[in-house]
VEXDREN-2710 file (C-alpha; in Angstrom, 1 decimal):
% VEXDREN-2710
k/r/px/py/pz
1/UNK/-194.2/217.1/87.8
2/UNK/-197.1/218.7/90.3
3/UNK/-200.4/220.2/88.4
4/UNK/-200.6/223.7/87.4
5/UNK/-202.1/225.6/90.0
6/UNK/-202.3/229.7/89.9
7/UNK/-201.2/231.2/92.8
8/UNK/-204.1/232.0/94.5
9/UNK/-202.7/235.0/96.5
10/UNK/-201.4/237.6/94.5
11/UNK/-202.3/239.2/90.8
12/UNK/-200.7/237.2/87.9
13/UNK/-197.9/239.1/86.3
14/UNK/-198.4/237.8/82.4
15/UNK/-202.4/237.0/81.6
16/UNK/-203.0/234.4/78.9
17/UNK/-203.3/237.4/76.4
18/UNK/-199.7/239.0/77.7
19/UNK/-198.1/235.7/77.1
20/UNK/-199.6/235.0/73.6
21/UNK/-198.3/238.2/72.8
22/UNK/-194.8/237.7/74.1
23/UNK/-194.6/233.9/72.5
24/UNK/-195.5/233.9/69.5
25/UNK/-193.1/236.3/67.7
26/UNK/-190.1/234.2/69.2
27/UNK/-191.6/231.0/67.8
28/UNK/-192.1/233.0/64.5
29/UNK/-188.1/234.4/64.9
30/UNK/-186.8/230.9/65.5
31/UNK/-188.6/229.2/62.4
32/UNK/-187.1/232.3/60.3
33/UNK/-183.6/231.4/61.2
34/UNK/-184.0/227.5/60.0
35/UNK/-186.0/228.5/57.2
36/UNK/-183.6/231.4/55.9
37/UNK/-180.5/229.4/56.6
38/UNK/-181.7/226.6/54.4
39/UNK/-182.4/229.1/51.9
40/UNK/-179.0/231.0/51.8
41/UNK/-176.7/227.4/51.8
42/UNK/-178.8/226.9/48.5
43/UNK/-177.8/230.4/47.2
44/UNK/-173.8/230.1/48.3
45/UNK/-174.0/226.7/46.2
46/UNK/-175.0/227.9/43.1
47/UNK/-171.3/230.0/43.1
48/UNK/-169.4/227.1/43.3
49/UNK/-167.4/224.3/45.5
50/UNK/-164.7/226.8/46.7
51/UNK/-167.2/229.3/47.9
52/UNK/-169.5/226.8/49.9
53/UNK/-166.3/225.4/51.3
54/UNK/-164.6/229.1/51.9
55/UNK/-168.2/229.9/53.2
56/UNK/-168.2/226.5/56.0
57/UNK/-164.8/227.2/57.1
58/UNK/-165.4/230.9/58.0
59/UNK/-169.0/230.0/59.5
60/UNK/-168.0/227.4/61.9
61/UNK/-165.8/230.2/63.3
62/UNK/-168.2/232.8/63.2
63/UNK/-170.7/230.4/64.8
64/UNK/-168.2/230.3/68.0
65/UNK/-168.4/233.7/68.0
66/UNK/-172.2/234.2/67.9
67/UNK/-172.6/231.9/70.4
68/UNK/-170.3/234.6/72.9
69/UNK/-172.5/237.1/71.9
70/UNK/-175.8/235.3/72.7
71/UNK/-174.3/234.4/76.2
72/UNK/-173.8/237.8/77.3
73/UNK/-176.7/239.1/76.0
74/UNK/-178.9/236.3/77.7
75/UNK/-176.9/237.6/80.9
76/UNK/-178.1/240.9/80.1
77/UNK/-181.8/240.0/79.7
78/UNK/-181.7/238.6/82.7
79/UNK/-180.5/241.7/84.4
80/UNK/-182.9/243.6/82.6
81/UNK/-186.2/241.4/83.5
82/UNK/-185.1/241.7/87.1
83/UNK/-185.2/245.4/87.3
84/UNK/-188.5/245.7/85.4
85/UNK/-189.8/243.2/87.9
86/UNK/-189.0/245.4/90.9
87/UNK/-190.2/248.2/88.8
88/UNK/-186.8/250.2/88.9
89/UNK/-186.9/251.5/85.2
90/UNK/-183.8/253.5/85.5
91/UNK/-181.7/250.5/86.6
92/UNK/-183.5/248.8/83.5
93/UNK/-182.7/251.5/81.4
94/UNK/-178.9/252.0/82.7
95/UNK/-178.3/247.9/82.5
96/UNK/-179.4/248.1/79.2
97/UNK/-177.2/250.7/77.7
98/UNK/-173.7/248.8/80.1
99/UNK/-174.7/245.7/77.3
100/UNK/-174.7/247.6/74.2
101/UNK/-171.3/249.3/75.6
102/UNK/-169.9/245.7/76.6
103/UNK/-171.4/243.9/73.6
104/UNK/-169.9/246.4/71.1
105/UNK/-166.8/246.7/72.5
106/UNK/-165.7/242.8/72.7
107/UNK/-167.1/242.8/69.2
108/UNK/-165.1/245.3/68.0
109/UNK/-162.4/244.2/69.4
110/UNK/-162.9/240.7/67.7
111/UNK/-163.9/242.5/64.3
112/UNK/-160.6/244.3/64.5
113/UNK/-158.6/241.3/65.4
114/UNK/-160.3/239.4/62.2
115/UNK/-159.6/242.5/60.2
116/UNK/-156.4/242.6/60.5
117/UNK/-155.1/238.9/61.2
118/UNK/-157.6/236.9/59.2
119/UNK/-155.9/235.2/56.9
120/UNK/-153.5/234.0/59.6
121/UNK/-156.0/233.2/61.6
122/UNK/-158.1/230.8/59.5
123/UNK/-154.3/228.9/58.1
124/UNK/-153.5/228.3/62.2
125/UNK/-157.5/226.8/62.6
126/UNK/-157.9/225.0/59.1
127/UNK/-153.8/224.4/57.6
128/UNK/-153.2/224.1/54.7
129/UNK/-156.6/224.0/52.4
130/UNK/-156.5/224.1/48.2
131/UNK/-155.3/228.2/47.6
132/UNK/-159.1/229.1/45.6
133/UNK/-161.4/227.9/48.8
134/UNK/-158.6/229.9/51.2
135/UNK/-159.3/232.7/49.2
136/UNK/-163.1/233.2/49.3
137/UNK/-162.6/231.9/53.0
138/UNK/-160.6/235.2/53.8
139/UNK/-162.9/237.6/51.6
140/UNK/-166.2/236.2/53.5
141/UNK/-164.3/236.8/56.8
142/UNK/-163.4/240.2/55.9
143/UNK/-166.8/241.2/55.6
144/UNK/-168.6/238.8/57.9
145/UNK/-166.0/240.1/60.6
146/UNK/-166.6/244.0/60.1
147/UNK/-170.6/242.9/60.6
148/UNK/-169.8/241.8/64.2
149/UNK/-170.4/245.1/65.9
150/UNK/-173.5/245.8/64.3
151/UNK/-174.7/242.2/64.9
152/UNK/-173.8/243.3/68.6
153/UNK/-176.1/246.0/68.5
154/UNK/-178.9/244.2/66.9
155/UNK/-178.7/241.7/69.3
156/UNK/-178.2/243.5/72.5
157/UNK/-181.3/245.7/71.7
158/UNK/-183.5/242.6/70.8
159/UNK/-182.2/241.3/74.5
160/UNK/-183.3/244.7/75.9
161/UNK/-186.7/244.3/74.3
162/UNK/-187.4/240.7/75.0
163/UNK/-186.2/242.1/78.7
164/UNK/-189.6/244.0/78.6
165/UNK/-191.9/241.6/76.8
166/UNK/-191.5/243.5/73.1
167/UNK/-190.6/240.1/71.1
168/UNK/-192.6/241.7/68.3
169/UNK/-190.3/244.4/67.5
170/UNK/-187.5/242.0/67.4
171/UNK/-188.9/239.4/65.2
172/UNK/-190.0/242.5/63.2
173/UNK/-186.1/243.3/62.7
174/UNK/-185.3/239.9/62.4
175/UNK/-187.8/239.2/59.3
176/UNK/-186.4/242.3/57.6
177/UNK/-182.7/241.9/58.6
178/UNK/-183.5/238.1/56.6
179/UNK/-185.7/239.6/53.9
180/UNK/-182.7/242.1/53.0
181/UNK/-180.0/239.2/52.9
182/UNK/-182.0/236.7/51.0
183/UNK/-182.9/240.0/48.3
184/UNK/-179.3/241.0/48.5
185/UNK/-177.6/237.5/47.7
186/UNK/-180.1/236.7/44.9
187/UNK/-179.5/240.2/43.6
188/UNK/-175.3/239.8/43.9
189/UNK/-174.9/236.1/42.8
190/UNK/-177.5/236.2/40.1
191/UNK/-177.6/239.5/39.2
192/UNK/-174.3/240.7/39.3
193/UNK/-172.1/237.2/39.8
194/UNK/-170.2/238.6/42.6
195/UNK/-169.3/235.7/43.7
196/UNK/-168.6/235.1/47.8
197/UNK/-168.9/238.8/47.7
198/UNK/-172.0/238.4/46.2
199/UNK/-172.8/236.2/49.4
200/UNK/-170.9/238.6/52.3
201/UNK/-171.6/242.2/51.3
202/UNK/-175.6/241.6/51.5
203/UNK/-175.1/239.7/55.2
204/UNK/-173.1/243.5/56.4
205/UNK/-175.3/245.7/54.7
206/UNK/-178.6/244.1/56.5
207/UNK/-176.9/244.0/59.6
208/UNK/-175.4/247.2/59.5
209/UNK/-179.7/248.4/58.6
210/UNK/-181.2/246.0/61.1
211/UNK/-178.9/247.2/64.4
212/UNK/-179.8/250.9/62.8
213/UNK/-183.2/249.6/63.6
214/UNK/-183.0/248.3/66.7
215/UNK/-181.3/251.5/67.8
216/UNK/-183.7/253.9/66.5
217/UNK/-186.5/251.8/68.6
218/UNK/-184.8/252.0/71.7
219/UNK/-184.0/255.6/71.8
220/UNK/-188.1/255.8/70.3
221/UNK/-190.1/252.7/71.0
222/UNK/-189.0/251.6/74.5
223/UNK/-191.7/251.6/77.3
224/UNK/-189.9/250.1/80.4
225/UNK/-186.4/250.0/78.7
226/UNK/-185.0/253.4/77.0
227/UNK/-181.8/254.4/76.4
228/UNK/-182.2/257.9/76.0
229/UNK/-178.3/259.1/76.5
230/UNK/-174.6/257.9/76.3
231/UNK/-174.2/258.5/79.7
232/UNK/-176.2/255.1/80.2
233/UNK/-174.1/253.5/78.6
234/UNK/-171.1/254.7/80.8
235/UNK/-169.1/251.6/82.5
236/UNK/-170.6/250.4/85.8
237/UNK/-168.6/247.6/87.3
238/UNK/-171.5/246.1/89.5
239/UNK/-174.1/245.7/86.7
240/UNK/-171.3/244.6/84.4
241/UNK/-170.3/241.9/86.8
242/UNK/-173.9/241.2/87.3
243/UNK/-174.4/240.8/83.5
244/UNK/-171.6/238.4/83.4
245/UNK/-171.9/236.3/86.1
246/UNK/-174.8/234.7/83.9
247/UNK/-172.8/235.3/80.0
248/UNK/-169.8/233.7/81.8
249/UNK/-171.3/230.5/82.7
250/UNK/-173.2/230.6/79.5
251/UNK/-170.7/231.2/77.3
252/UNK/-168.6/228.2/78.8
253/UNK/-171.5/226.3/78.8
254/UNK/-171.8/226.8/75.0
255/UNK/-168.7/226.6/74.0
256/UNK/-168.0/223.1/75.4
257/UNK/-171.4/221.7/74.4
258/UNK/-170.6/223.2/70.6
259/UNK/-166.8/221.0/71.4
260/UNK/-168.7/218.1/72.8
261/UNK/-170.6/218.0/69.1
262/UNK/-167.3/218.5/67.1
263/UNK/-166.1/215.2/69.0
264/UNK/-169.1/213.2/68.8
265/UNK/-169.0/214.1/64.4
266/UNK/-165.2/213.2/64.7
267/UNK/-166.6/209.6/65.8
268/UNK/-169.4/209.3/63.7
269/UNK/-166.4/210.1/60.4
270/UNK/-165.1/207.1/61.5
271/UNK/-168.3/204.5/61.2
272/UNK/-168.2/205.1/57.2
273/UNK/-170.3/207.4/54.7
274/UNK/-173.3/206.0/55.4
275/UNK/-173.6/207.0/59.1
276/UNK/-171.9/210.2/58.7
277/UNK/-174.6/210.8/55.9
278/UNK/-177.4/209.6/58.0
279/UNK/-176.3/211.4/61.2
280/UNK/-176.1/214.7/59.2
281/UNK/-179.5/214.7/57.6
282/UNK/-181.1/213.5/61.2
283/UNK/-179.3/215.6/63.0
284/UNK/-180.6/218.7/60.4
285/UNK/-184.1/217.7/60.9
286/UNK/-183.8/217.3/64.6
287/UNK/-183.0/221.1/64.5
288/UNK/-187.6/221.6/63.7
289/UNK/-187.9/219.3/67.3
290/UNK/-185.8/222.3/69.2
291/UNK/-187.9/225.1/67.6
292/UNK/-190.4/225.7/70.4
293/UNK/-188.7/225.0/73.0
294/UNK/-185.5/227.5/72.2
295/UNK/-188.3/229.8/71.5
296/UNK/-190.1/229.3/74.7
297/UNK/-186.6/229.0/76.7
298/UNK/-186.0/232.9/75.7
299/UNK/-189.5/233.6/76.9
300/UNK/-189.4/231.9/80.2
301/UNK/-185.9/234.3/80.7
302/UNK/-188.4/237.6/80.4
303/UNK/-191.5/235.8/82.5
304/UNK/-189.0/234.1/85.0
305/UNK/-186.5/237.1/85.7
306/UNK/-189.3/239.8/86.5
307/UNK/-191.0/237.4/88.3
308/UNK/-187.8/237.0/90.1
309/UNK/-187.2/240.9/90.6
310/UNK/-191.1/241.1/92.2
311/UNK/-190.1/238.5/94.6
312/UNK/-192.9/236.7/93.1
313/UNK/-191.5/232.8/93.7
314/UNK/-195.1/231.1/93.3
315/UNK/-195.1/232.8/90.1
316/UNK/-192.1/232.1/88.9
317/UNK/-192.4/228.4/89.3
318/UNK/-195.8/228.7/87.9
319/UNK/-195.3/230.3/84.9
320/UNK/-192.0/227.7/84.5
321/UNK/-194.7/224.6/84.5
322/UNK/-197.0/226.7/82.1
323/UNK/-194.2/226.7/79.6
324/UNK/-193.4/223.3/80.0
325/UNK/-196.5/221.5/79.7
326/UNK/-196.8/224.1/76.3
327/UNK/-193.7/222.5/75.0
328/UNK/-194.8/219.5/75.4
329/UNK/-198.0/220.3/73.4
330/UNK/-195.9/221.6/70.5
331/UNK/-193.8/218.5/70.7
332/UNK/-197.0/215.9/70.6
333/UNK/-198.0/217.7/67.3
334/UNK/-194.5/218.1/65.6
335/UNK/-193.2/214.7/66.8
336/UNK/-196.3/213.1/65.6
337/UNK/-195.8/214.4/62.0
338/UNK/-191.8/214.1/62.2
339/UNK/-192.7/209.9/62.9
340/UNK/-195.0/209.7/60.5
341/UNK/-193.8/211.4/57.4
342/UNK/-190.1/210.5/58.3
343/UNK/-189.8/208.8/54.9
344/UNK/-191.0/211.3/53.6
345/UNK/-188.6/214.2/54.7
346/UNK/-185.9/212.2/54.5
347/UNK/-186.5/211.5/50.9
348/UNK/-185.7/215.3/50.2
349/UNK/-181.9/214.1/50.9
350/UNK/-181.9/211.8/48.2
351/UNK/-179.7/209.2/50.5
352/UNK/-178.8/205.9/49.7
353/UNK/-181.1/203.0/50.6
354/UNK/-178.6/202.2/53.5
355/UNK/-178.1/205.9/54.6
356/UNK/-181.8/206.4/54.6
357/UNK/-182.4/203.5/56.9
358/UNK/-180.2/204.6/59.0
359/UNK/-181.4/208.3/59.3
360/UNK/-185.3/206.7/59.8
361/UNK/-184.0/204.8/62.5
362/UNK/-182.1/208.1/64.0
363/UNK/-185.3/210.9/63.3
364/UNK/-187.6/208.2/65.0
365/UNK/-185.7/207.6/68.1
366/UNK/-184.8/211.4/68.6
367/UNK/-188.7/211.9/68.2
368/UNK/-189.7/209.3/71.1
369/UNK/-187.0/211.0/73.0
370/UNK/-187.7/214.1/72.7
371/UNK/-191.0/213.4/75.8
372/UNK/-187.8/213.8/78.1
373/UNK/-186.6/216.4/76.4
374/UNK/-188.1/219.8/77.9
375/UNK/-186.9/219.0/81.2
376/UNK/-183.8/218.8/80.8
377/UNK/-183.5/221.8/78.1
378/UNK/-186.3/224.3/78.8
379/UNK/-185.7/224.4/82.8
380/UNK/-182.0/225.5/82.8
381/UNK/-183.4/229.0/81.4
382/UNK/-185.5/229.2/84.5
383/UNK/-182.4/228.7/86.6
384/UNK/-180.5/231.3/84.9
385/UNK/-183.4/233.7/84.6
386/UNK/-182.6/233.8/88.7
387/UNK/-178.9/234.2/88.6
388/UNK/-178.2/230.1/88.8
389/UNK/-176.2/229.9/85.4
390/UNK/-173.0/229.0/87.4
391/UNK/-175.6/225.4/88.2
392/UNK/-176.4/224.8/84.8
393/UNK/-173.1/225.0/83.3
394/UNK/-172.0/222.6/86.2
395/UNK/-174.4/220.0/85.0
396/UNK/-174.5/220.5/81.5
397/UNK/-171.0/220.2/81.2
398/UNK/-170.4/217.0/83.7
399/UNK/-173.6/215.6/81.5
400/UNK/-171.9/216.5/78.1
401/UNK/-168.4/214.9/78.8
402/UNK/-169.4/212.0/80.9
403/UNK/-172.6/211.1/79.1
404/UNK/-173.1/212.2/75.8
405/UNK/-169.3/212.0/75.0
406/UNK/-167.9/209.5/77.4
407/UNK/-170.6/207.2/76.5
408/UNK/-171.0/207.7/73.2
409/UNK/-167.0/206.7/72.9
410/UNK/-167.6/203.4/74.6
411/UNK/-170.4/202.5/72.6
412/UNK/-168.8/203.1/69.7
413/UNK/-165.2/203.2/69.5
414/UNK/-164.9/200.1/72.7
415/UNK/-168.2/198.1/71.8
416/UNK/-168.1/198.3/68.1
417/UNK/-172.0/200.0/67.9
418/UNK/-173.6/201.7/64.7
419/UNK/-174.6/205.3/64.6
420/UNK/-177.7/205.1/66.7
421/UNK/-175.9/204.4/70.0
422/UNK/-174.0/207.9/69.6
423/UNK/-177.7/209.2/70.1
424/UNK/-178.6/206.6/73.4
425/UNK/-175.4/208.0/74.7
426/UNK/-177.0/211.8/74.3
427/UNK/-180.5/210.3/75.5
428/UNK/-178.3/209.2/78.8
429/UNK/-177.1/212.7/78.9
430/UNK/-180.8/213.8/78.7
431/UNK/-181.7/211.6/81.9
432/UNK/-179.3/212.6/83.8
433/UNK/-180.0/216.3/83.3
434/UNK/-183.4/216.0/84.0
435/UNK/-183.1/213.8/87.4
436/UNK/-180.9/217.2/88.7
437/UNK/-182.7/220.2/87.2
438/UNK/-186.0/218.3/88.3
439/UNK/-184.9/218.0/92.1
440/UNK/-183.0/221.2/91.4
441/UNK/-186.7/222.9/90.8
442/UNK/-188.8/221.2/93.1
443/UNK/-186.7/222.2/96.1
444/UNK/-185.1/225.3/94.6
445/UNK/-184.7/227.9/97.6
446/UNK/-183.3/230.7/95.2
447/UNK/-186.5/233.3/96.6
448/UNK/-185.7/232.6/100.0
449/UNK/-182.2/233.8/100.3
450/UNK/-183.1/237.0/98.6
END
C-alpha cells in the first residue's frame, strides 16, 4: 500500500477535527450493540429454557431481516453523501425522504406478513419444535414483527444523518433506544415476570420512541439533510433505482455470506461438542476484532461518497488509506490484548480443558490474521461508497463459496482436519479478497468515467 500523502491541490474535505468528530460516535454505537446484546441474552435466560430457545429461533429470522434493512439503507447513504458532495441539498433532502418511503413500506409489508402468518411461518423454517418453546417463539415474533417499521425509520434517519457527518445524533438514539430496552426487560421479567413478553414489549416500545426520535431530528436538527414535507418522500423511480443498485448487491451479498456461516456451523456440529463449543466462544470474541473496522467501514461510506459527488478522486483514495492505516492501529492495540489475555477471556466460558484449548488455539490465529484483515473488509465500503457494490458482491460471494466454504469442506469433511482448518479456509477467503480489492483500488478508474 503507497504512503499517505494529502493531496496537495485542492482544500481537504474532512480536517482531523471533522473526522474525530464523525468516528468516534460510530465506534462508541458499535461497542453498544455487543455490549447490550450480551446483556439482554443474560436477561431472556433468567425466564427460562423455552423462552431463550423461542427467543433464538425468532432472532435468527429477524437477523435476516435486519440485514435487508441495513443494505438498503447503506444504498441510501450512499446516495445521500453523493449529493451533499456536489452540494445539491434538495437532491439530498428528496433522496432521503424516497428511503424512509421505501424502507417503511417493505417493512410494513414484512411486519404485516409476520402478523398475520407467523406461526406458520416459523413451523415451515423450524418443524416441528416441543409446543412451550413454539409458543414464546410466536409471541416474541408478534411483537418483534410489529417493531419492523419503526426500526425502518430509526435506521433510515441514522443513514440520513451519517449521510451528512451527524454520527452523534445517531449514537445519541442508539444509547437511549438500548438504555430503554435494557430498563424495560429488567422492569418486565423481574418486576412483573412477564415472561417473553416481559422480553418483546420493551424491544417495540423503544423502537417505536427511538424512530420518534430520529424523526423529530430530521424534520428539526438536519443541516444538509431535512425532510421538511411528505411530498419528499413521494416515489421517484431514478433515485429509487439509484438507492438500490447499491442495497441490491448488498443485500445479496449479505444474505449469502450470513448462508455461507450457517454451512460452515453445520460442519463444525459434526467434529463433536468440543469444537462446536470452542468455535462458538471464538467466534463470539472475534465479534471485539470487527469493532473498528465495521465502525470505520460506515464512516468511510460518508467521507468516500461526498468525496465522490465533488469529483474529488485524490481525496477519496486518500481519506480510504487514512482509514486503513487507523484500523490497523486499533487492531495492534486490541489484537495485542486479545493474545495476551486469551486465557483469560476465555475462562469467562467456563469450557472444558479440551474445548478451551481449542478456542486459545482459534482466538490466537484469528488475532495474527486479522493484519490482512482491513483490506479485504474495510475497502469494499469504499467501492460501494462510489456506486461499485455490484464488484463487491461478485468477489465476496465467489470468495465465500469457493474459499471459505469450498475449502473449509475439503479440509474437513475430505481430509479429516480439526476445527482450526475451518478458520485457514476463511483466512484463504481473506487473501483472495484482498489480492482483488487491492488491484481493484490501486487502478480503480471509477472518477474518470464520471
Amino acid at each position: 500500500m503507497k504512503p499517505i500523502e494529502k493531496p496537495k491541490d485542492t482544500e481537504l474535505l474532512f480536517d482531523r477535527h471533522h473526522l474525530i468528530q464523525l468516528l468516534w460516535p460510530l465506534v462508541v454505537e458499535q461497542l453498544l450493540s455487543v455490549l447490550v446484546g450480551m446483556v439482554d441474552v443474560m436477561m431472556v435466560a433468567y425466564v427460562g429454557e423455552a423462552a431463550v430457545s423461542g427467543v433464538a429461533l425468532v432472532d435468527s429470522v429477524n437477523y435476516l431481516v435486519i440485514q435487508v434493512l441495513f443494505a438498503l439503507t447503506a444504498g441510501g447513504t450512499v446516495v445521500c453523501a453523493q449529493s451533499i458532495g456536489s452540494g445539491d441539498y434538495k437532491l439530498a433532502g428528496k433522496s432521503g425522504g424516497q428511503l424512509l418511503f421505501m424502507t417503511t413500506s417493505v417493512m410494513l409489508f414484512i411486519s404485516a406478513a409476520f402478523l398475520l402468518q407467523g406461526n406458520t411461518l416459523l413451523s415451515v423454517i423450524f418443524g416441528t419444535v416441543e409446543r412451550d418453546v413454539m409458543e414464546d417463539a410466536v409471541k416474541y415474533l408478534a411483537y418483534t414483527s410489529a417493531s419492523f417499521p419503526f426500526l425502518a425509520v430509526y435506521y433510515s434517519a441514522a443513514a440520513i444523518f451519517r449521510a451528512a457527518g451527524n454520527t452523534k445524533l445517531s449514537m445519541l438514539a442508539s444509547l437511549g433506544m438500548n438504555l430503554l430496552n435494557i430498563i424495560g426487560n429488567a422492569v418486565c421479567i423481574f418486576g412483573f415476570r412477564m415472561g417473553v413478553v416481559g422480553v418483546a414489549l420493551p424491544t417495540l416500545l423503544a423502537r417505536m420512541i427511538a424512530a420518534a426520535f430520529m424523526v423529530y431530528g430530521l424534520t428539526h436538527f438536519g443541516k444538509e439533510i431535512r425532510i421538511e414535507t411528505l411530498l419528499q418522500m413521494k416515489p421517484d423511480r431514478v433515485i429509487i433505482g439509484k438507492i438500490l443498485s447499491i442495497g441490491i448487491p448488498n443485500s445479496v451479498e449479505s444474505g449469502l455470506f450470513n448462508f455461507g456461516k450457517i454451512l460452515l456451523q453445520s460442519l463444525v456440529s459434526t467434529l463433536g461438542t468440543a469444537s462446536i463449543a470452542a468455535y462458538a466462544v471464538a467466534s463470539n470474541l472475534a465479534t471485539y476484532l470487527y469493532l473498528p473496522g465495521n465502525a470505520l467501514g460506515a464512516g468511510m461510506i460518508t467521507i468516500v461518497g461526498q468525496c465522490y459527488g465533488a469529483n474529488k478522486p485524490d481525496q477519496a483514495r486518500y481519506y480510504a488509506r487514512k482509514l486503513l492505516y487507523l484500523n490497523y492501529a486499533f487492531l495492534l492495540v486490541i489484537c495485542a490484548v486479545m493474545i495476551a489475555g486469551r486465557t483469560v477471556w476465555i475462562g469467562f466460558y467456563n469450557l472444558s480443558s479440551q474445548s478451551a484449548a481449542l478456542a486459545e488455539g482459534l482466538l490466537l490465529s484469528h488475532s495474527v490474521a486479522m493484519v490482512i484483515w482491513p483490506v479485504a473488509f474495510l475497502l469494499p465500503y469504499y467501492f460501494r461508497a462510489v456506486g461499485k457494490a455490484a464488484f463487491t458482491m461478485k468477489v465476496a460471494v465467489f470468495a465465500m463459496a469457493v474459499f471459505r466454504v469450498g475449502l473449509a469442506y475439503l479440509f474437513v469433511g475430505v481430509w479429516h482436519k480439526n476445527v482450526l482448518w475451518v478458520w485457514y479456509a476463511m483466512f484463504a477467503d481473506w487473501l483472495f479478497r484482498i489480492i482483488v480489492y487491492g488491484y481493484g483500488f490501486m487502478k480503480d478508474d471509477t472518477f474518470s468515467q464520471t
